[in-house]
Each structure stands twice: as structure tokens, then as C-alpha cells.
FIROZA-56803 format. One line per 4 residues: number of its first residue (from 1); for each residue x, y, z of C-alpha. Coordinates in Angstrom, 3 decimals, decimal comma, padded with zeros to 6 digits. Layout:
REM FIROZA-56803
NUM) X Y Z; ... .
REM end
This chain:
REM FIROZA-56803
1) 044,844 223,921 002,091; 048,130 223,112 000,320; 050,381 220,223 001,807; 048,935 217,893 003,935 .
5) 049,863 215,727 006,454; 048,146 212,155 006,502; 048,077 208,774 007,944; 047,425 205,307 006,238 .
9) 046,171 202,548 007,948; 047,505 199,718 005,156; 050,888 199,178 003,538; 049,525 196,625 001,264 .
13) 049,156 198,130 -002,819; 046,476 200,685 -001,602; 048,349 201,876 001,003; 051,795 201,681 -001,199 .
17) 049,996 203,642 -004,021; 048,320 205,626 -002,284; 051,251 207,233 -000,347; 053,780 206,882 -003,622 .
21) 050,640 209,374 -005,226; 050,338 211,649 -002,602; 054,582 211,671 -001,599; 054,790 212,830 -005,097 .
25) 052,710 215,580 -004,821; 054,533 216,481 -001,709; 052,360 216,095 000,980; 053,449 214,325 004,022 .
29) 052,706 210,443 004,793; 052,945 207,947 007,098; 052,056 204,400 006,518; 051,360 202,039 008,929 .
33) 051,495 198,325 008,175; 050,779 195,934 011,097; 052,555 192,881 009,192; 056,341 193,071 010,398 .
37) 057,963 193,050 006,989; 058,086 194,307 003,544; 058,788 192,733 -000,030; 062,140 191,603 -000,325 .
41) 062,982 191,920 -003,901; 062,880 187,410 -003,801; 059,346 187,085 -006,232; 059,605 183,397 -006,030 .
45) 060,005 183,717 -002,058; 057,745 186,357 -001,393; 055,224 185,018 -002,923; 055,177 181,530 -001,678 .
49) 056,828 181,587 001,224; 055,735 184,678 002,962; 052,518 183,417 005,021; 049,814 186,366 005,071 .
53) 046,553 185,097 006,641; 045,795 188,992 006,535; 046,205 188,947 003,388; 044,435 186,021 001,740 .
57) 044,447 187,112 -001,683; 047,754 187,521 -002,211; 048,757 184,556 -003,556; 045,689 184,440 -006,016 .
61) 045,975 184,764 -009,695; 045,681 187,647 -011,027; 044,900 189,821 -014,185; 045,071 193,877 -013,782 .
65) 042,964 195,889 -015,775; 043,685 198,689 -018,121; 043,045 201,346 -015,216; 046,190 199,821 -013,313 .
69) 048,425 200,378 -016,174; 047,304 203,748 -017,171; 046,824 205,305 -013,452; 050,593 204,058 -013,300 .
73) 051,851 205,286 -016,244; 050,396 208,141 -015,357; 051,158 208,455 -011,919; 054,132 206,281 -010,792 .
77) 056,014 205,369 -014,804; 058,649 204,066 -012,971; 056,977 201,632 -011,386; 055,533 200,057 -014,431 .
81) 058,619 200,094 -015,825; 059,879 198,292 -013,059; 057,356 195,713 -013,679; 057,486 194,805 -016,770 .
85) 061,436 194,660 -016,552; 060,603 192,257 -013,659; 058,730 190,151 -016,095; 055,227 191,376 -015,878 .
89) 053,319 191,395 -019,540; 051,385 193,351 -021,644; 048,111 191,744 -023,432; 045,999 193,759 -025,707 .
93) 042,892 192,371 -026,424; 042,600 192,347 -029,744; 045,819 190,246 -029,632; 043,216 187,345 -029,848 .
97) 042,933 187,725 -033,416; 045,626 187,567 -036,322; 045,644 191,385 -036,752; 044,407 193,769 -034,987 .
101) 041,044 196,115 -036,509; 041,520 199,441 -037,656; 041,823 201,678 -034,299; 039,635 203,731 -032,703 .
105) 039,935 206,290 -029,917; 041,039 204,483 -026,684; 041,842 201,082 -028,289; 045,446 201,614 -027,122 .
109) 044,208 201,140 -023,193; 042,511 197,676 -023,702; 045,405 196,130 -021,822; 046,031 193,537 -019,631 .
113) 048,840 193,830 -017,241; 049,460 189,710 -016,847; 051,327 189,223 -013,456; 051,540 188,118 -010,249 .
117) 050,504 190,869 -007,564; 053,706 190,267 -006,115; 055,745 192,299 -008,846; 053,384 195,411 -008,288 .
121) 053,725 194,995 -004,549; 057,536 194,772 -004,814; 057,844 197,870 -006,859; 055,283 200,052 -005,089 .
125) 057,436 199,362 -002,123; 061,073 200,032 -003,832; 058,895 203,409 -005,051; 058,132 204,618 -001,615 .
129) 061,328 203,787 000,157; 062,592 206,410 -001,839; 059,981 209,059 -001,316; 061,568 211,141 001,664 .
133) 058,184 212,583 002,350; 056,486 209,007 003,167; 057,536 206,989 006,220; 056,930 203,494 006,283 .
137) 056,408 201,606 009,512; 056,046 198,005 009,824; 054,701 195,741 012,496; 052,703 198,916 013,521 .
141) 049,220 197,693 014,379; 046,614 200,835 015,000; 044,833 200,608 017,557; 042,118 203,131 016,942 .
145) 041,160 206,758 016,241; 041,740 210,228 017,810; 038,670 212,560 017,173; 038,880 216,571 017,674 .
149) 036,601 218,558 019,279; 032,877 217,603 019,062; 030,615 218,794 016,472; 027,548 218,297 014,781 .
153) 030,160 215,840 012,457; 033,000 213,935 014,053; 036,331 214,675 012,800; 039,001 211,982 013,044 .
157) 042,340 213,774 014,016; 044,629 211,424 014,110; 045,730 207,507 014,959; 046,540 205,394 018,455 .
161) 049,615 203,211 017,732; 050,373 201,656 021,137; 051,436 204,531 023,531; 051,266 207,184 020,749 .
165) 049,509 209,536 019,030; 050,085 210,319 015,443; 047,892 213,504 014,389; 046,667 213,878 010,874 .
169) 044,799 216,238 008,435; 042,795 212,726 007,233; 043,608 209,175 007,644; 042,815 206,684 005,142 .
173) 041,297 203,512 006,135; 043,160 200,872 003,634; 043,428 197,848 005,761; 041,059 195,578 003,307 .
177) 038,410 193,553 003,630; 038,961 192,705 007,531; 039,549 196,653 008,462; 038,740 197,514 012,146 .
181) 037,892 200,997 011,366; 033,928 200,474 011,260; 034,222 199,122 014,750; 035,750 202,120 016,150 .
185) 033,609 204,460 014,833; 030,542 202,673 016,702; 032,746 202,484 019,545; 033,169 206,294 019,343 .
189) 029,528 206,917 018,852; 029,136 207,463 015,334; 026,259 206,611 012,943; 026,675 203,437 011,702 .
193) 028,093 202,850 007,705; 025,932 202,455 005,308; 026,820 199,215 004,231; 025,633 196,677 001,129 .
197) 026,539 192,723 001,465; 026,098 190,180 -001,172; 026,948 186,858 000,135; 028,992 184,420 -002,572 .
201) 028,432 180,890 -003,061; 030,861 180,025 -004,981; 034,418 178,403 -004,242; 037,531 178,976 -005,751 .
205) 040,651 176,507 -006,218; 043,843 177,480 -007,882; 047,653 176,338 -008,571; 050,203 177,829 -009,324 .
209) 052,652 176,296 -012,680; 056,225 176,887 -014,333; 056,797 176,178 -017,607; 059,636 173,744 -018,553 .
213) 062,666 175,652 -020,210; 061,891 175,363 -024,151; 058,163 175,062 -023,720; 055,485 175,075 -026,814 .
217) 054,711 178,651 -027,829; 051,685 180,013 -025,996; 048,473 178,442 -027,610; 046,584 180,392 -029,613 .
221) 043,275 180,895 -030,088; 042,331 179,174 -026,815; 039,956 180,847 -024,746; 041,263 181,182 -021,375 .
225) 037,883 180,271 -020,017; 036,045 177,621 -020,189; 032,564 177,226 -019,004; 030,944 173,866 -018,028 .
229) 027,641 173,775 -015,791; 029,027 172,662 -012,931; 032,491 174,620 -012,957; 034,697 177,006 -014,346 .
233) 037,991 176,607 -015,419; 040,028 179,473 -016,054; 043,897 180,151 -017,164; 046,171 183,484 -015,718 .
237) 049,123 183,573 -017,781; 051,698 185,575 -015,503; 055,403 186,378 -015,318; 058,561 184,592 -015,812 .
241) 056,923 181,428 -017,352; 054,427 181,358 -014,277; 051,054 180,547 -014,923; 048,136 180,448 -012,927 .
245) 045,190 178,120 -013,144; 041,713 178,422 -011,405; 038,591 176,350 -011,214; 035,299 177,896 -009,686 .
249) 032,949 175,694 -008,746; 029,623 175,935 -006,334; 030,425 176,333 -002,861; 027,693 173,661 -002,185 .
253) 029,113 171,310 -004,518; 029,902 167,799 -002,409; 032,903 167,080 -004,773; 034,708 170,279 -003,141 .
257) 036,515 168,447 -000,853; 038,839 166,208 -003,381; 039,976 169,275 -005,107; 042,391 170,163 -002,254 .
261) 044,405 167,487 -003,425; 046,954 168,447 -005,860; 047,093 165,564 -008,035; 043,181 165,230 -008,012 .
265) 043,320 169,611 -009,330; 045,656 169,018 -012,231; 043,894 165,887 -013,752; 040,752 168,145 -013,611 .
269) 042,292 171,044 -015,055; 043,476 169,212 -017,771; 039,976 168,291 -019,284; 039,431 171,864 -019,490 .
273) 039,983 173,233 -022,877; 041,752 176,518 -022,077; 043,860 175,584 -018,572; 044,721 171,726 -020,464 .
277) 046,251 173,927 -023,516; 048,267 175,538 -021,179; 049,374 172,023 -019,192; 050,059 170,293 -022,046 .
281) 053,175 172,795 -022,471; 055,298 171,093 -020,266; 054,238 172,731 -017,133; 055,275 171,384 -013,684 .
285) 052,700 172,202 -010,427; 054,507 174,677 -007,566; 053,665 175,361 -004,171; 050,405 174,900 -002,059 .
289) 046,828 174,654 -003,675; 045,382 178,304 -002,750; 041,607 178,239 -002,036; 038,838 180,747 -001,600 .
293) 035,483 180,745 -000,233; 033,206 182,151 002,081; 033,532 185,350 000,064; 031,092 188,850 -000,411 .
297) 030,702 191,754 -002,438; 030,872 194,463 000,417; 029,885 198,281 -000,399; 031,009 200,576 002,358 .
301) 029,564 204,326 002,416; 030,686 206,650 005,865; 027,882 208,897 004,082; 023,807 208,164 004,885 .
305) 020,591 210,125 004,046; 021,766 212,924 006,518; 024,934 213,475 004,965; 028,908 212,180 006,550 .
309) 028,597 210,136 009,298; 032,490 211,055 010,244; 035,301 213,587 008,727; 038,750 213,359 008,839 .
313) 038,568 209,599 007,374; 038,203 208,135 003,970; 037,787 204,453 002,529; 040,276 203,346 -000,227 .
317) 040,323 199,980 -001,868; 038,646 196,962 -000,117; 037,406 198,886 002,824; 035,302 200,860 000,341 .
321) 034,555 198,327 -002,097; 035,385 194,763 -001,870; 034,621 192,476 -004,324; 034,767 189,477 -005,430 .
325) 037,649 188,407 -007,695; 036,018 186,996 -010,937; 036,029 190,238 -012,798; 039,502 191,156 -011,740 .
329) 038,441 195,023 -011,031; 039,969 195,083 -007,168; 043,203 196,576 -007,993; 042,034 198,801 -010,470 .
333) 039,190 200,189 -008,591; 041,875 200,542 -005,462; 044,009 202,707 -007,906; 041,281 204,923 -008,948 .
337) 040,380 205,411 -005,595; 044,246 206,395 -004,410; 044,529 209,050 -007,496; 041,273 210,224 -006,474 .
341) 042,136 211,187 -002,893; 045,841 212,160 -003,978; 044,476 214,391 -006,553; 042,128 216,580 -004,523 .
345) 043,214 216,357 -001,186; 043,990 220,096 -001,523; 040,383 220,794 -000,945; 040,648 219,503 002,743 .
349) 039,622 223,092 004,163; 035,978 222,247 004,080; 035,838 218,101 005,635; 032,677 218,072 005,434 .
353) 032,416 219,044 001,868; 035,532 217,052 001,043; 033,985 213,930 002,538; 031,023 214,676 000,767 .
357) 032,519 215,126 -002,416; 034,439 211,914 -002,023; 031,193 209,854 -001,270; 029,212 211,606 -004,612 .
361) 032,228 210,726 -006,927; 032,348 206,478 -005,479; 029,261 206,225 -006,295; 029,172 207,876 -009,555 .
365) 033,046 205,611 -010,201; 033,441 202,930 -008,464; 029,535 201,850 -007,458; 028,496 200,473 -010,755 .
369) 031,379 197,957 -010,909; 030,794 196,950 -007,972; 026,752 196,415 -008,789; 028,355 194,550 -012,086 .
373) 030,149 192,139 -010,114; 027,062 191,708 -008,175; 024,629 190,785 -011,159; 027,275 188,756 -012,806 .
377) 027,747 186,549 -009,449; 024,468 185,903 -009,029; 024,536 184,741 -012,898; 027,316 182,542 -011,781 .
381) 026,313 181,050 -008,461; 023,172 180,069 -010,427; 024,741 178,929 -013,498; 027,175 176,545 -011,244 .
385) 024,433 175,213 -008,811; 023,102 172,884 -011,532; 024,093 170,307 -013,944; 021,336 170,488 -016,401 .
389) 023,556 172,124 -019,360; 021,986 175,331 -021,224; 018,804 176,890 -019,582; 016,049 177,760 -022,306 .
393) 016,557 181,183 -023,611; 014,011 183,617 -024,387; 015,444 186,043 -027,724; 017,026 188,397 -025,159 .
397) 018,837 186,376 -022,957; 020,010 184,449 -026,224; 021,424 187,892 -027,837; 023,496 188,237 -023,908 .
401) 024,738 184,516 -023,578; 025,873 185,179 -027,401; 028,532 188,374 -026,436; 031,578 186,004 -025,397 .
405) 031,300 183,435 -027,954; 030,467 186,404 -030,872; 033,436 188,215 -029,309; 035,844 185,394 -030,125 .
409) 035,240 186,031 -033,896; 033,889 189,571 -034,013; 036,155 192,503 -033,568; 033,471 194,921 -032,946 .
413) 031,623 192,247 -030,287; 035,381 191,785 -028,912; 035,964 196,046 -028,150; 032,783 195,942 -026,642 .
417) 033,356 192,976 -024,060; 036,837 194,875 -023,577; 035,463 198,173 -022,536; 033,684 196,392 -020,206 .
421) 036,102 194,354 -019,139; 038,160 197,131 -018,656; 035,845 199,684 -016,927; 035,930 202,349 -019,501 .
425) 032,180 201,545 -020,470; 029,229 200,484 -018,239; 027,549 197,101 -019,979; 024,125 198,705 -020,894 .
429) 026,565 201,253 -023,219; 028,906 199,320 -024,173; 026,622 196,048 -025,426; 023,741 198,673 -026,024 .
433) 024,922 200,075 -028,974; 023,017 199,680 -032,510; 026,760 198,428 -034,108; 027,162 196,013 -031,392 .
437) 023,356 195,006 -031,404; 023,644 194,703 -035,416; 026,994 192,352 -035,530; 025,549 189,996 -032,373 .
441) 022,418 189,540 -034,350; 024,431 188,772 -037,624; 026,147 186,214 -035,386; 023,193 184,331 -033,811 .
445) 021,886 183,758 -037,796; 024,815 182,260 -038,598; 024,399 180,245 -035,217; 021,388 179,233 -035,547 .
449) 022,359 176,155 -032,785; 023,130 178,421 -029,954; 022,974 178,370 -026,866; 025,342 175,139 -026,325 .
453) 027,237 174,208 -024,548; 031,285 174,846 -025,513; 033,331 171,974 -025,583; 034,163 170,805 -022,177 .
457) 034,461 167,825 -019,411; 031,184 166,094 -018,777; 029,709 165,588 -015,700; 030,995 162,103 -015,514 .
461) 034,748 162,729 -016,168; 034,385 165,142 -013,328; 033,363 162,784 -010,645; 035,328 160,104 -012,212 .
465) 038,810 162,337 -011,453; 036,862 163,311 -007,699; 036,208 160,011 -007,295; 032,585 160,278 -006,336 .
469) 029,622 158,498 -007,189; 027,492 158,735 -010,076; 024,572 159,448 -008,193; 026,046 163,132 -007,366 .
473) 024,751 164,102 -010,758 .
REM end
């Protein structure tokens, strides 16, 4: 088809990267954004000031995965650049350990990009403005869908925006989690999505902290999780002495309430090994406790049993696949998602094919991640809806509670969790391997106590802090 012209419905970092990848390839791009205003180039402001109710994860710690820094490197270098001269970091994961093992192929992408998602945002953005074939328009709310002739497939054509009618080759839904696309399709007639919903019950509350000028060195050796039975507590080192702190707890559990209270939140997270490590380093509390709940793990396919239920229109990001944020993959999935369209979008001749195409390769890509997050969340909600400590283990389940802890002192455990971690490898690959297999099973001899529990805050300190009664154990 060669160049293109296309519409995205999202200027948040799907949208952003998605028209930085295909401006570069010099196809033609219009973003709308219905939020009336872009990053600033303020960090600190933007990302405590600026009030996004569309946007509720944006002020949520975060951790990008490997495919974030390599799709950028790859795609976008100077945006990268940009943020790790804005203070973003880079954490391998064998940094754990004293020295790093002898290398193998594909070692070098076990990365952590630690930073706020405000850096990426800001430099996506300073990236596009520059593009002269992407045109960026805020407070620009789209109002629904322009279809082309009838067929035995409808073809989306174009956007409403107001009074006006923007045509398109394809428009890309990338308005999130709360995207009004599905709606318009059933308003247009279409089959309905086929859609997969995994309800969440568990709650998330997290604060934000800057380190004191001359702070301790980072601890080492800390795990930046810590697990009790009744709540996680987790640590997101960031940028520019910013720190992030999280504790995940049962959205059914009745001592919920007292952690919206700041002062109540840091005594907790100070009991926790990893999160108190990082609080005992002189670390002040900053701006509003952010909280989460009420949360899914949503698959969207515009493809059923009979084959595309529209053309014209693709899913990138959360309308595709949202889920939830424990693993840390929505980003990366997002990005691989935005390469993917921006890298084949020359075979548009054919939309039925091309949606096709599309729909085979998410769920070959980005499907089992999302059915990861799935089976670890249910592992979770479980885990946190009792107070019992350890559950008896038969030999298998012992050898898959045993990964994390054996990856704290086994290298070979460690690249395993981190392919994982990472999306390069799929669990039952990764974990399945006879080397793996071999240096767990070394590690539960030499264990011969496990499963226990890892030191932690007992029940009891917990609802001391909360302030609740003892008979909420």
C-alpha cells in the first residue's frame, strides 16, 4: 500500500509511541487526545499536580520491562536517551548479586527501566512534536466512527470529532481501559468483541517518597518484595531520588479503610523488610496516597469464530489487553503492540487479511502474558484472603513456591525468573528446563524447612498500626 494515513484515538504512551513509530516510517498521523493538555517538561508538577481521572494509573509506581527499553532503543533511541538523562535508571537483574555470572545470549536485555511513567510520557511527547508527519490535537474528544460502504465486513473509514470528519486508512483504538470504541461498534451493528474478564480482588495502596540529600547508599541485598499472608509490600525505586512504595492487600480485607491515612501507610510500610530498608534512608512522604481497586484483567479480540468482526480498526495497549499491574507488563505489551502495527501497516491492501493477521499474531504475543497475569492473580487474591501463614505443599507446588527465594541465591534460578519477568520466555520454558529443575531441587535439600514464611510483620503488628481489633484475625 505504501504510506498511510491514520487516526489515533489516545495521546497517552500508546498513542505517543505509536504515532512517533509510524511518523518515522513516514506515514501520516493524527492523534487525538480528549484531555486538553500535554506534558509540560515540570516531572515533579506533572506528575502530582496534573489531575487525570482518565487516567488512573498514572501516578502509580512503576517498573518497565526489558521490551520497553529495547523496542525504544530500537525504535525511538532518542527517547531513551532522553530518559535516562532525565533521571530514569537502568537495573540489570543480575545486579542482585556481587558479580554478575558468565553471560549468555540475551543476558544483556534483562533490564529494568526504574522510573516514573511520567519521564516516558514527557519524552514521547517532545518526540512527536517534532515529527512533521504526526499532528497532535488536544482536548479533541471522538465522538464515534465513520464506516464505508457495506460489506460482508465493516470497514471503519474514518473518525467524528464534533462537526468533522477525519478519514483514515485504519484508526487505532488506544484510549485504555475505559475506551468507547466497543460501544460504537454495537451501535453500528457489528458483532459483538470477543471479550475475556477476570475480576480482581485485590487492593492496592501506594506513596510516593524523596530521599533526603546525602541519603544511605541503596540497600543491598533487600528484596524489594516482601510477602506476608495478609499483604504485600513492595518497593519501586524511581528517578531523581523518588521512590515508590506499594502495599497489596485483599480487597475484602476490613482494615482497608485506615490505610488511606498517610501516617497510618508509612508506619505499616516500615515493618516490611524491603519498603522499611528503603524508609529508613531518610526518606520524607510526598503528595496524595494513590489507591487502586476494583480492577480486571480484560482480553479484547474484534476477531470471533467467523473471522473480523470490523476492518479499518485495531486495538493497541489497554483496549486490547488490560491488565492488572502486579507483573508490570502494561507498557511493554503496549509497545509491542505499537511496533507491531507500525511495522506492517504496509500490508493494509487486503483489511481483512491485515486484521486477521493482527488478531493471529496477539494471540500468539501478547495472549499468554496476559493468561500469566491471570493465573498469578488468582494465586494472589487467594494467598491474601487468609491469615493462616504457608498452605501445605504437595512436592510440586513446593519446587514452584521455591523459584523466588532459590532465585535470590542462584544465578541460574535468578535468569530464569528474569526471562519471565521480562517476557522473553513463557514460565512452563523458562522454569521447565532440566538446569533450572536440577539447581531448584539442589536448593530445596539444602532447605529442607521450606515453605516459611520470610521474615515479615505479624498479623498483630498489622492491626495494631490499623488500629483494629484482635478479633479481625
Amino acid at each position: 500500500m505504501g504510506l498511510a494515513k491514520l487516526v489515533i484515538i489516545g495521546g497517552g504512551i500508546g498513542g505517543l509511541a505509536t504515532a512517533l513509530f509510524l511518523g518515522r516510517r513516514g506515514h501520516s498521523v493524527t492523534v487525538f487526545e480528549a484531555e486538553n493538555r500535554w506534558p509540560t517538561g515540570n516531572l515533579d508538577g506533572d506528575f502530582f499536580d496534573w489531575q487525570r481521572p482518565r487516567v488512573p494509573q498514572a501516578t502509580q509506581p512503576h517498573a518497565f520491562m526489558a521490551p520497553v527499553r529495547t523496542i525504544l532503543r530500537t525504535e525511538a533511541p532518542d527517547v531513551y536517551a532522553s530518559m535516562l538523562r532525565l533521571g530514569a535508571r537502568e537495573y540489570h537483574e543480575f545486579d542482585w548479586f556481587d558479580g554478575h555470572p558468565p553471560a549468555r545470549p540475551g543476558d544483556e536485555d534483562l533490564v529494568t527501566t526504574r522510573t516514573r511513567r511520567i519521564l516516558l510520557e514527557t519524552t514521547l511527547y517532545e518526540a512527536v512534536s517534532r515529527e512533521s508527519s504526526v499532528e497532535l490535537r488536544s482536548g479533541a474528544t471522538v465522538d464515534g466512527l465513520v464506516f464505508g460502504t457495506p460489506g460482508d465486513v465493516p470497514l471503519v473509514t474514518g473518525v467524528r470529532c464534533g462537526a468533522e470528519v477525519h478519514h483514515a486508512d485504519l484508526v487505532l483504538d488506544i484510549a485504555g481501559r475505559r475506551s468507547p470504541v466497543s460501544g460504537w461498534l454495537a451501535q453500528a451493528g457489528c458483532r459483538p468483541a470477543v471479550v475475556e474478564n477476570h475480576r480482581i480482588g485485590i487492593a492496592y495502596f501506594s506513596r510516593w517518597y524523596r530521599l533526603s540529600p546525602g541519603a544511605e547508599p541503596e540497600p543491598k541485598r533487600i528484596s524489594e518484595v516482601s510477602v506476608t499472608p495478609f499483604a504485600i509490600g513492595l518497593v519501586f525505586p524511581s528517578d531523581n531520588d523518588i521512590f515508590g512504595v506499594t502495599l497489596a492487600i485483599s480487597a475484602s480485607d476490613p482494615t482497608r479503610a485506615a490505610l488511606r491515612d498517610p501516617e497510618v501507610f508509612d508506619s505499616l510500610a516500615a515493618i516490611f523488610p524491603g519498603p522499611g530498608a528503603w524508609l529508613a534512608r531518610s526518606a520524607k512522604g510526598i503528595g496524595d496516597m494513590q489507591i487502586m481497586a476494583g480492577l480486571d484483567n480484560r482480553w479484547t479480540a474484534l476477531v470471533d469464530d467467523a473471522g473480523p468482526v470490523v476492518t479499518g480498526l485495531l486495538g493497541v495497549g489497554d483496549s486490547i489487553t488490560h491488565t492488572n499491574p502486579t507483573l508490570g507488563q502494561g507498557v511493554a505489551l503496549t509497545l509491542l503492540a505499537a511496533q507491531r502495527v507500525a511495522s506492517t501497516v504496509d500490508g493494509l491492501d487486503d483489511h481483512v487479511r491485515f486484521a486477521s493477521e493482527y488478531h493471529e499474531w496477539a494471540v500468539r504475543t501478547l495472549k499468554p502474558w496476559f493468561d500469566h497475569q491471570v493465573t498469578v492473580d488468582r494465586g494472589d487474591e487467594a494467598f491474601l484472603s487468609g491469615t493462616a501463614g504457608m498452605p501445605a505443599l504437595d512436592a510440586a507446588a513446593r519446587a514452584q513456591f521455591a523459584l523466588n527465594p532459590c532465585a535470590l541465591e542462584d544465578p541460574i534460578v535468578m535468569r530464569a525468573k528474569a526471562q519471565v519477568r521480562h517476557l522473553v520466555l513463557a514460565p512452563q520454558i523458562a522454569f521447565g528446563s532440566d538446569e533450572v529443575r536440577e539447581h531448584v531441587a539442589r536448593w530445596l535439600d539444602e532447605h529442607p524447612e521450606f515453605p516459611s514464611m520470610p521474615p515479615g510483620p505479624s498479623r498483630d503488628d498489622w492491626l495494631a498500626i490499623t488500629g483494629q481489633p484482635a478479633q479481625l484475625i
